[in-house]
C-alpha positions in Angstrom: 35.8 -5.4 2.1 34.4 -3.1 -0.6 36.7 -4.8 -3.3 35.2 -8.5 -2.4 31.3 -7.2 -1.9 31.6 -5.8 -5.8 33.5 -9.0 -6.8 30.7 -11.0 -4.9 28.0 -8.9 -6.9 29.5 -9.2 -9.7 29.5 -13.1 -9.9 25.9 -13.0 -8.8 25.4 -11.0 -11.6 27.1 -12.8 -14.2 25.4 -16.2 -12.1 21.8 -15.0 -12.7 22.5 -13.9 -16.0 23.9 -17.1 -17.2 20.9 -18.8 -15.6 18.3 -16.7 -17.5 19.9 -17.2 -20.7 19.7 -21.1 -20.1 16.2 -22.2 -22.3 14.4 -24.8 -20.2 12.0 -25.0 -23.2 14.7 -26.0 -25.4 14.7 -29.4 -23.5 11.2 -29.7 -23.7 10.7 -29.2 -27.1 13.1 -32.4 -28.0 11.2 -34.3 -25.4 7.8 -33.6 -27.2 9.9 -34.1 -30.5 11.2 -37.4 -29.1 7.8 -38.4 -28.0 6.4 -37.5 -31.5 8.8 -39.7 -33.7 7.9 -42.7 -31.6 4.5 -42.5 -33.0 6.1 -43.3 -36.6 7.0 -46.5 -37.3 10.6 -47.4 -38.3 10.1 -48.6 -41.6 7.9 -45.3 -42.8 11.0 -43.4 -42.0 13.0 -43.0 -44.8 15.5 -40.8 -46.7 16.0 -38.8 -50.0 17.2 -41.6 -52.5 13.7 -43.7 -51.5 11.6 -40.0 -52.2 13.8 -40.0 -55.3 12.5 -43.6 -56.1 8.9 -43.3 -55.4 8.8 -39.7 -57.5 9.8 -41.5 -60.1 7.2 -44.1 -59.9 4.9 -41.4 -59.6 5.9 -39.5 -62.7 5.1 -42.7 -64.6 1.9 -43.1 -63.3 3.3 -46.1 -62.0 1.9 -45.5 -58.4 -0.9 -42.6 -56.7 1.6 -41.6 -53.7 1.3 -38.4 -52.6 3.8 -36.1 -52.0 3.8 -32.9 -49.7 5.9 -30.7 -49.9 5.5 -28.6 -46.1 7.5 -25.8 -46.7 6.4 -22.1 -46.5 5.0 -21.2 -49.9 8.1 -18.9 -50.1 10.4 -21.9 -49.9 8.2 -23.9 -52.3 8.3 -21.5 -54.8 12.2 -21.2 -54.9 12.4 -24.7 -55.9 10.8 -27.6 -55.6 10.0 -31.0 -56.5 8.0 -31.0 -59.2 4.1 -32.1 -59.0 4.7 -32.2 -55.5 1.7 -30.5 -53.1 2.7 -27.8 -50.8 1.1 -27.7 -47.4 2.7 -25.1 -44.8 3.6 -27.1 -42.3 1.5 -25.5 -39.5 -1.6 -26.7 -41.3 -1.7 -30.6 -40.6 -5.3 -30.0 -39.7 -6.4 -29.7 -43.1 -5.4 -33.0 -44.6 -8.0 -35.3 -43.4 -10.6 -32.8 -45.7 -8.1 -33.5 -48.8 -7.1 -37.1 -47.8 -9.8 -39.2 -46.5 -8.9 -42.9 -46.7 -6.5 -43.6 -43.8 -4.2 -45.9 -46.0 -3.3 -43.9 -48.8 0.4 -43.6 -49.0 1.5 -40.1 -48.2 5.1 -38.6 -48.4 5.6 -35.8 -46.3 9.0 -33.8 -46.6 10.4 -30.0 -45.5 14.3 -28.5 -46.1 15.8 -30.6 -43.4 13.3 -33.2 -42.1 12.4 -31.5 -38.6 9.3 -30.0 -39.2 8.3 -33.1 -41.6 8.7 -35.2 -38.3 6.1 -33.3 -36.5 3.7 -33.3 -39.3 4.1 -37.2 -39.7 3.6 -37.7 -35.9 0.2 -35.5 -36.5 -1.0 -37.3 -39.4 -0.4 -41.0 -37.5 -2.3 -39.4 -34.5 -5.2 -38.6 -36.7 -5.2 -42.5 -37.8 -3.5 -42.2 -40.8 -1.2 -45.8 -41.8 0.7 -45.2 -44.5 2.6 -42.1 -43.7 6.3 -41.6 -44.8 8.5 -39.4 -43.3 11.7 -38.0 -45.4 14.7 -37.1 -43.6 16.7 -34.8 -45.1 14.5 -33.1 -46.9 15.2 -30.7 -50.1 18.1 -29.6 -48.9 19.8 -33.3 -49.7 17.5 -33.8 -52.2 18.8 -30.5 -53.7 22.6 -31.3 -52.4 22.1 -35.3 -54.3 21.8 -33.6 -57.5 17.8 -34.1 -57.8 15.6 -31.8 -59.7 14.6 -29.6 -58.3 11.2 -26.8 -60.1 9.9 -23.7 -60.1 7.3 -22.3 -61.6 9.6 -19.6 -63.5 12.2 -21.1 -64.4 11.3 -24.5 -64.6 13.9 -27.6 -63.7 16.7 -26.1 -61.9 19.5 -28.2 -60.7 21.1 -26.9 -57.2 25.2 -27.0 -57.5 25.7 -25.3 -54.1 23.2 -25.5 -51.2 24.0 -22.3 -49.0 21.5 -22.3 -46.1 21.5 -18.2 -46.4 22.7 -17.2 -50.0 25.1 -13.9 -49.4 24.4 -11.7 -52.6 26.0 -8.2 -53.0 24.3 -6.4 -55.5 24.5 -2.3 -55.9 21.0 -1.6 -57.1 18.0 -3.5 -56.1 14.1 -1.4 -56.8 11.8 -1.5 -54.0 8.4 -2.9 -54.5 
């Protein structure tokens, strides 16, 4: 009787353990991120090779689209595309002081394209029209063989995208 109360105990344990570490807020947040990318229209969605094209157009003062960059300022400075803006991503708010005509085309890109979809989804609620959103992000730009610039060593080219580079180094100063 002892033997089956512990076992009994045991899978309850193990039961409500398994239930805590289940993240109902997990399912929520691709709900809301669902809900979100409805608000963008399928044709402003687009991918690396049309950022690629427009940058270009860009660069030759052939076109005033603007592109921003959402990324950390940390990120931004380890490379990124060059005369791009950077605006953290957690700062959507801000834009409507900077951009004030609804229709002027805006690019909005991050490493991967999941934050970028929330910041779209912001700037269409606000009643912006013309808002792209770029999967993919710098990571594929990076990974496509895009430049890529920093403000120290100017146009990089990335020949293997590691999402954590692993260094080993015997000597690094302290700041």
């Amino acid at each position: 009787m002892k033997k089956l109360s512990l076992l009994l105990a045991v899978v309850m344990m193990f039961s409500l353990a398994a239930a805590a570490s289940a993240n109902p807020l997990k399912d929520k947040e691709k709900a809301v991120r669902a809900d979100l990318m409805k608000v963008i229209p399928h044709d402003k969605i687009v991918g690396t090779d049309a950022l690629y094209a427009k940058w270009q157009k860009v660069e030759a003062g052939k076109c005033n689209a603007v592109l921003i960059d959402i990324r950390t300022e940390g990120e931004f400075d380890s490379g990124h595309i060059k005369d791009a803006n950077n605006v953290d991503s957690g700062h959507f708010y801000g834009i409507p002081k900077k951009i004030t005509d609804p229709n002027t085309e805006i690019w909005i890109y991050c490493r991967t394209g999941h934050r970028a979809g929330y910041f779209t989804a912001m700037l269409y609620k606000y009643g912006y029209r013309n808002v792209y959103f770029v999967k993919g992000g710098v990571k594929e730009w990076g990974e496509k063989g895009y430049p890529l610039a920093t403000k120290y060593l100017g146009e990089i080219k990335v020949t293997n995208y590691q999402k954590k580079q692993k260094e080993t180094y015997k000597y690094r100063e302290n700041k």
